[in-house]
C-alpha positions as CSV (number, residue, x, y, z in Angstrom):
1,X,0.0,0.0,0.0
2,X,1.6,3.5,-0.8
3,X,2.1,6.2,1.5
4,X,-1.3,8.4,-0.4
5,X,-3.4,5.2,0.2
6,X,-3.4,5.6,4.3
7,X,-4.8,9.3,4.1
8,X,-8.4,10.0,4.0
9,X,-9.4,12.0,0.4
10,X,-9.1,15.7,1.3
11,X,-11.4,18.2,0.9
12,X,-10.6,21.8,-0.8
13,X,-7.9,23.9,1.4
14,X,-10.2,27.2,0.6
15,X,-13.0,25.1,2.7
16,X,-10.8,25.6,5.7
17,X,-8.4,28.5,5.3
18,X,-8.5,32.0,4.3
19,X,-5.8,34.2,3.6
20,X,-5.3,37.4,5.6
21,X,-2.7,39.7,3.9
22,X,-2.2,42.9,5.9
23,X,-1.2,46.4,4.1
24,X,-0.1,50.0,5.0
25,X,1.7,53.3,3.5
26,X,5.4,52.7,2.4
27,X,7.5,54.1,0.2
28,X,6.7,52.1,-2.8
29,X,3.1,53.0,-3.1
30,X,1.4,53.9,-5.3
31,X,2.6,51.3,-7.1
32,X,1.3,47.6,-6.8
33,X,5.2,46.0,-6.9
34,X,5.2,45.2,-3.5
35,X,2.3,43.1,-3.1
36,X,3.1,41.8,-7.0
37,X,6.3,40.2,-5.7
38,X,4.9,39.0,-2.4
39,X,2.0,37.5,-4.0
40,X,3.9,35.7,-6.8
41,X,5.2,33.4,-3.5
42,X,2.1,32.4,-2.9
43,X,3.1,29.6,-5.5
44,X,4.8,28.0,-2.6
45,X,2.1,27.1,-0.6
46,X,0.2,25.0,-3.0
47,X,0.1,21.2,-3.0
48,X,1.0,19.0,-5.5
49,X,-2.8,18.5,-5.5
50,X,-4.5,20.7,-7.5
51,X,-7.9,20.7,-5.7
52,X,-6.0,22.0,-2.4
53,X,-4.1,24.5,-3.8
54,X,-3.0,27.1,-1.4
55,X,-3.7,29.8,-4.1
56,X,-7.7,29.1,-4.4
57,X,-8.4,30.2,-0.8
58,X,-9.9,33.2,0.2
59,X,-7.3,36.4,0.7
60,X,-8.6,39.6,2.5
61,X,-6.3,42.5,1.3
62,X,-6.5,44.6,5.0
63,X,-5.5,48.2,4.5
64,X,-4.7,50.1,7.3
65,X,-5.1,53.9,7.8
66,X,-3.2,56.8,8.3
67,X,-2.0,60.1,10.2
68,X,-1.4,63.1,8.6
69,X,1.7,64.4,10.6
70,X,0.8,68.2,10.0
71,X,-2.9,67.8,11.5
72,X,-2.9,65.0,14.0
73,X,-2.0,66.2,17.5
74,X,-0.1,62.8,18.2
75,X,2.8,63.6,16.1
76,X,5.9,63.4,17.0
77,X,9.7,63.1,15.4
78,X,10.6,60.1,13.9
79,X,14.3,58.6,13.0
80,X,13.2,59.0,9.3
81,X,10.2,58.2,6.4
82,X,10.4,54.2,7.0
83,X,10.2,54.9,11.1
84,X,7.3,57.3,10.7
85,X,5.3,55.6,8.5
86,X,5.9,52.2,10.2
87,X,3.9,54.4,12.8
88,X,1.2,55.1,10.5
89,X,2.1,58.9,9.6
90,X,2.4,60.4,6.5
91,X,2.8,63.6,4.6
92,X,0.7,65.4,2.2
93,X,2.4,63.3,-0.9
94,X,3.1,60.1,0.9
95,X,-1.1,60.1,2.1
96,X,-1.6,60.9,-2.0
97,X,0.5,58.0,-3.1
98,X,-1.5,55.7,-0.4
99,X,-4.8,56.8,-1.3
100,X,-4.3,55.8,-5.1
101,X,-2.1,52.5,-4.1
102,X,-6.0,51.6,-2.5
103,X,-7.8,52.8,-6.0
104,X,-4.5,50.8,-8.3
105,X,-5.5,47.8,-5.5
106,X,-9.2,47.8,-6.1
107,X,-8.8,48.0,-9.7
108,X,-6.8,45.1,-10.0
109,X,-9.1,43.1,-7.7
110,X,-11.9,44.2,-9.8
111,X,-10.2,43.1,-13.0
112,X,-8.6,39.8,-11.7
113,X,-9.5,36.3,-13.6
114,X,-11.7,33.8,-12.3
115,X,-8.7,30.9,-12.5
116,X,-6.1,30.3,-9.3
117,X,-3.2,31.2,-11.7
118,X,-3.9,35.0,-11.2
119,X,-2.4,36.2,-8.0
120,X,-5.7,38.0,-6.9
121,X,-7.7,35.5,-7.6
122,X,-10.4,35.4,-5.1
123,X,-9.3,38.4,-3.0
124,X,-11.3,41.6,-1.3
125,X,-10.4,44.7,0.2
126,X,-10.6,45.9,3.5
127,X,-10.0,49.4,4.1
128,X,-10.0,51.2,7.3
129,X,-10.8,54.7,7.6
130,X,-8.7,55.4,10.5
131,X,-5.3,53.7,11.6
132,X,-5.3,50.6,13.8
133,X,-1.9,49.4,13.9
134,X,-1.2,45.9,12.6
135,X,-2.4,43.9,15.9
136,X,-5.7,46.1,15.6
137,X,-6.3,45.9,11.6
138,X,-5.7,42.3,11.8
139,X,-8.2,41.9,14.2
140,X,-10.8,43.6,12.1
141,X,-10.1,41.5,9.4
142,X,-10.3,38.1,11.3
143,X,-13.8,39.3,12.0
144,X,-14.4,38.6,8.7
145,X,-13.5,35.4,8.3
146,X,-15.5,32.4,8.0
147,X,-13.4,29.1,7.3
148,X,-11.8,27.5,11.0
149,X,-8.5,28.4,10.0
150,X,-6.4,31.7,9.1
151,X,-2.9,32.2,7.2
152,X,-1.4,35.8,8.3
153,X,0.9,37.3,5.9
154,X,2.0,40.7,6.2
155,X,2.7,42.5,2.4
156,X,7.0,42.2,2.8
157,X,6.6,38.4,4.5
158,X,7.5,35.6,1.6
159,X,7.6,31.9,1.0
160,X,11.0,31.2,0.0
161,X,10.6,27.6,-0.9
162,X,7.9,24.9,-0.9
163,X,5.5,25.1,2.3
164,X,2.9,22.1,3.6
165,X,0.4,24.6,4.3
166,X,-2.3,21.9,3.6
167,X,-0.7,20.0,5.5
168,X,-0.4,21.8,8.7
169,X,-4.4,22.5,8.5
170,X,-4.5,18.9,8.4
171,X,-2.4,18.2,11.3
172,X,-4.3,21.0,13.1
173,X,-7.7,20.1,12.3
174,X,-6.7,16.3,14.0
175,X,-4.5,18.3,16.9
176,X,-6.6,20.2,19.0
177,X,-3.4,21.6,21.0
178,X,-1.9,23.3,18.0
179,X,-3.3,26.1,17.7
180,X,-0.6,28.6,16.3
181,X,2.1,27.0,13.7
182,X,4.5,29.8,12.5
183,X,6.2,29.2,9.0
184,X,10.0,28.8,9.8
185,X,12.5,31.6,9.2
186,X,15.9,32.2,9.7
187,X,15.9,34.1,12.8
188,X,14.3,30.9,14.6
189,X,15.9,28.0,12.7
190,X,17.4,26.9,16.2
191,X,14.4,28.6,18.2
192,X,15.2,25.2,20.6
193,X,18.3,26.7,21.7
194,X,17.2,30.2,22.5
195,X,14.7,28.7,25.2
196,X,17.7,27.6,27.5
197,X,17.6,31.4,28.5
198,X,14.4,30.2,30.4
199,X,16.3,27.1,32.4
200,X,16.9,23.8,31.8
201,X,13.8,22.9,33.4
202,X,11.5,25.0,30.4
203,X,13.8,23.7,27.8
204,X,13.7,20.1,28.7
205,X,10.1,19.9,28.9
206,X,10.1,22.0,25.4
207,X,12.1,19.5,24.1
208,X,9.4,16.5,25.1
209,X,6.9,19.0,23.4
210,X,7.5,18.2,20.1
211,X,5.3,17.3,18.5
212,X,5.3,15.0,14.6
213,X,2.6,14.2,13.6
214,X,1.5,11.7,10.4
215,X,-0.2,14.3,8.7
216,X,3.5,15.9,8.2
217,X,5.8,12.6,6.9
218,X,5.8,14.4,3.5
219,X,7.7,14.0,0.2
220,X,11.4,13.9,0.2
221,X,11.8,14.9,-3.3
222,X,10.1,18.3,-2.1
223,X,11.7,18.8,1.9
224,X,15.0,18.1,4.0
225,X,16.7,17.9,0.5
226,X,19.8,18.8,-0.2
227,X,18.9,19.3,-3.9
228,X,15.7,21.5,-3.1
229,X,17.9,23.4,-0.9
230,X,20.1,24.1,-3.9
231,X,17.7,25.5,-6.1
232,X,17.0,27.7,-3.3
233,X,20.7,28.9,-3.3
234,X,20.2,28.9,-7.0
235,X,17.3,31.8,-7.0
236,X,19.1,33.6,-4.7
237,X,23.3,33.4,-5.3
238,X,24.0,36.2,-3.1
239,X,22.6,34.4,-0.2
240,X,23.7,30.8,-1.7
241,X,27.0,31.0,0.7
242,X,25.2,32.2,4.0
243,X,22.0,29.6,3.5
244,X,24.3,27.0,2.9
245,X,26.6,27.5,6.4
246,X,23.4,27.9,8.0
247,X,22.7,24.7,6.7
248,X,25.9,23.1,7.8
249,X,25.4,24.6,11.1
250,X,21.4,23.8,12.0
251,X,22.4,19.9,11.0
252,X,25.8,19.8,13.6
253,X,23.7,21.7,16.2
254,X,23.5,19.2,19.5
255,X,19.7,20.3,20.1
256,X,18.5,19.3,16.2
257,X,20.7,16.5,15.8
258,X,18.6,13.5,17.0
259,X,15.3,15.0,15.0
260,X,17.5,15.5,11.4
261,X,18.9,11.8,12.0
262,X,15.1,10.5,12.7
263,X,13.4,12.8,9.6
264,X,14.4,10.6,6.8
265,X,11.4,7.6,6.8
266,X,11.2,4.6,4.9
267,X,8.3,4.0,2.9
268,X,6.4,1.2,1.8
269,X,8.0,-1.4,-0.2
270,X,8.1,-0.6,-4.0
271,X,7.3,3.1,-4.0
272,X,9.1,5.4,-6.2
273,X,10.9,5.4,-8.8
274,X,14.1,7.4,-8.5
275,X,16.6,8.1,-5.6
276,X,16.2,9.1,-2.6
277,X,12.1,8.5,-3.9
278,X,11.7,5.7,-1.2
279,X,12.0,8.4,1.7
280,X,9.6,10.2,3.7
281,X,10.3,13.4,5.4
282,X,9.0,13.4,9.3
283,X,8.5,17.0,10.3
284,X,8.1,18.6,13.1
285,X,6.5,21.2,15.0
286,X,8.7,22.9,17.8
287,X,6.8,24.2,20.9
288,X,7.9,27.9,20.6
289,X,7.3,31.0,23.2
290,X,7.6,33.7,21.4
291,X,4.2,34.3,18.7
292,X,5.7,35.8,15.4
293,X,4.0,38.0,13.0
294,X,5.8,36.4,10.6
295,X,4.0,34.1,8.0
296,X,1.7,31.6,10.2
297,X,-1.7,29.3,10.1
298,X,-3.8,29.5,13.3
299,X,-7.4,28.4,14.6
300,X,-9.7,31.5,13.3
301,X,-11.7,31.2,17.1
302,X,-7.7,31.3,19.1
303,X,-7.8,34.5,17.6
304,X,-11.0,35.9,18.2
305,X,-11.5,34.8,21.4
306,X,-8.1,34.5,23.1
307,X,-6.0,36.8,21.4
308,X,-8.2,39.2,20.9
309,X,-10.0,39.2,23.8
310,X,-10.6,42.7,25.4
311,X,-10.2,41.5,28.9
312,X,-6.8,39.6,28.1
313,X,-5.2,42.6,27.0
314,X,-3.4,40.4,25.0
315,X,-2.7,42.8,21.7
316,X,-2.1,47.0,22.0
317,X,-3.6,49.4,19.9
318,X,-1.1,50.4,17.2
319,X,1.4,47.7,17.9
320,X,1.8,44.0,16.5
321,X,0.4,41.0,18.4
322,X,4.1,39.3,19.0
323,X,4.8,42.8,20.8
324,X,2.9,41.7,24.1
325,X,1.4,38.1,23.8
326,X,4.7,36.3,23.9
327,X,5.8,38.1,27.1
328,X,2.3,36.8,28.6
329,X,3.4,33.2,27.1
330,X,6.6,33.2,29.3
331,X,5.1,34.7,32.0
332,X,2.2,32.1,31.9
333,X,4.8,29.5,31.8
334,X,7.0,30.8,34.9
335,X,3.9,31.2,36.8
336,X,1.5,28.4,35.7
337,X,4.3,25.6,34.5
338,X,4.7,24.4,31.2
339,X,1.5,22.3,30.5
340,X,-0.8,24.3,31.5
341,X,0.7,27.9,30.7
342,X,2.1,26.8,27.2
343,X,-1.4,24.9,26.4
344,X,-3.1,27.9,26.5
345,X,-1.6,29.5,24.0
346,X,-0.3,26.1,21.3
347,X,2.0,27.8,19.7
348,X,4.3,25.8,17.6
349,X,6.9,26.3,14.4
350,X,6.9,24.0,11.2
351,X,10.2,22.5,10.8
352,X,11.2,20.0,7.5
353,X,14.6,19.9,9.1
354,X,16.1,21.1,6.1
355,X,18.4,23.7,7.8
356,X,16.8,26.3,5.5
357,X,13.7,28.8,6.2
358,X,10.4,28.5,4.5
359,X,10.4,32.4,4.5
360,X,11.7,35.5,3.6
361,X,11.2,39.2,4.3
362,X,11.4,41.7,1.4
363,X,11.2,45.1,4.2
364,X,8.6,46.9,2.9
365,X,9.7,50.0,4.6
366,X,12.7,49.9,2.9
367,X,11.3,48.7,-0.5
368,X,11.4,51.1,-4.1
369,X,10.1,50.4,-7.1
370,X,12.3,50.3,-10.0
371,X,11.6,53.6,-10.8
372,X,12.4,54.8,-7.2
373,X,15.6,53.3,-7.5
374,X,16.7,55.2,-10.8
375,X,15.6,58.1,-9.0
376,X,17.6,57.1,-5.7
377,X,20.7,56.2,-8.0
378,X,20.8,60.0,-9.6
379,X,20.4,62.0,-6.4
380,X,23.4,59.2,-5.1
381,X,25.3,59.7,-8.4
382,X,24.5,63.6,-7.5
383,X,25.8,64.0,-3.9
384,X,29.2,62.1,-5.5
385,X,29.9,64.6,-7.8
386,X,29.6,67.1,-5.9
């Protein structure tokens, strides 16, 4: 019997999840690049089956407002443009350039094919009149949503390589305790090791944690593959050196070890047909304390009703939810101990055990268009001259 033959037939991913992409005023607008380029990534989270695909689902486009500095009473100096308007002010020009970045947006959701294969595919708009912060304008738009599951993706957060979104629903719908799996990056490849800041005690029972379920023995041919991990280096040759000592380094850490020596599975006798084809990939997901706003899946109601419960005080008006939930975690943890003060929150980071990140950050304070860059280069090319 082959590996496909022991799972259940799967229903459509857009039945369960819904894509939240969240938006404000940069640099780049009005132009549409940004999201372009982030959106073309998407790619990455489909399955190989095509009635699944990651790219059917739902996306709610969340744009946040805005304040003027010269009118609102709150200003106040900022280090420069990307630090004020990561605060949500803006200048006459800059509120301009935002206002018809929303009409370009609309436009192109209006005019967007009815087939997966168009990156809007499927997608509204929600536009804010007045700024909320990310924590707060996410938690409009998970008001919204309908399906029991939610994939957050801010507009400069990528997928860098192939992602088991589906997946990670799966293993989530048949998990009840997971209720938060962040997409891994490279700032938490060995999250494990940062958690001995906490003691040995935390660590140890983080370590006993982990969690790998059935749902994600996946495809070697597609993760913890040294030849996958090359075309990665491939796309991105300036990186190719760094990724691949990162690489070298996440597979001779102590800590990860054990779990990349246990990832590579047999399968059943006679499947595939080239090498390497007869493996299957056992992921894993790693308890984790701290709740990135990088890419993640979560349980729509862990949202609504935990994180963004008034009473908690969980999330701050104008910051981002990791600002203040994950110091709650730890504290919850400290106080509570681990079962119970980690189970409330089931927070948890996808790992293939490949030694590189699922995900990539473009900076979209810090993004410019093509255009923006010519312009950038002459007033550079200006200031040498003279």
């Amino acid at each position: 019997m082959s590996f496909a033959e022991h799972l259940p037939p799967t229903p459509a991913l857009s039945s369960s999840l819904t894509i939240i992409i969240t938006t404000s005023p940069v640099r780049s607008n009005p132009s549409l690049a940004l999201l372009h380029e982030t959106f073309a990534t998407f790619q990455f989270g489909n399955s190989s089956q095509t009635t699944t695909n990651f790219t059917s689902c739902k996306k709610i486009i969340v744009c946040d407002g805005f304040r003027q500095k010269h009118t609102d009473s709150t200003s106040r100096k900022h280090s420069g443009t990307k630090a004020a308007m990561r605060s949500g002010f803006v200048d006459d020009e800059q509120r301009e350039n935002y206002i018809k970045f929303k009409a370009n947006l609309a436009d192109r959701v209006k005019s967007a094919s009815t087939a997966p294969e168009d990156d809007f595919y499927n997608t509204t708009i929600l536009e804010l009149q007045s700024r909320h912060g990310y924590g707060f304008a996410l938690k409009e738009a998970v008001k919204t949503v309908e399906t029991q599951f939610v994939c957050v993706i801010q507009h400069d957060r990528t997928f860098m390589r192939r992602t088991p979104i589906l997946e990670v629903v799966k293993a989530m719908e048949n998990d009840g305790a997971v209720k938060y799996v962040g997409i891994l990056m490279r700032s938490n490849l060995v999250y494990l090791d940062q958690t001995m800041k906490y003691g040995k005690a935390i660590f140890g029972q983080m370590e006993r944690a982990i969690k790998r379920p059935k749902e994600l023995l996946l495809n070697s041919r597609e993760y913890n593959n040294k030849s996958v991990c090359e075309e990665l280096y491939g796309r991105f040759p300036r990186c190719g050196e760094k990724y691949r000592a990162l690489r070298e380094q996440y597979r001779a850490n102590l800590t990860y070890r054990k779990l990349v020596e246990t990832s590579l599975v047999p399968s059943g006798e006679g499947e595939g047909d080239g090498e390497g084809e007869k493996e299957k990939v056992q992921s894993s997901l790693i308890p984790t304390l701290f709740w990135s706003d990088n890419i993640h899946v979560a349980v729509t109601a862990h949202y609504r009703d935990f994180v963004f419960d008034e009473a908690k005080k969980l999330v701050a008006r104008g910051g981002f939810v990791e600002d203040k939930i994950s110091q709650v975690m730890v504290e919850q943890v400290k106080e509570k101990g681990f079962e119970e003060g980690f189970g409330m929150f089931g927070c948890y980071l996808l790992d293939d055990h490949a030694g590189v990140a699922f995900t990539g950050h473009i900076d979209g304070g810090s993004y410019l268009t093509d255009e923006l860059k010519s312009v950038a280069k002459g007033f550079n090319d200006i200031k040498l001259e003279e």
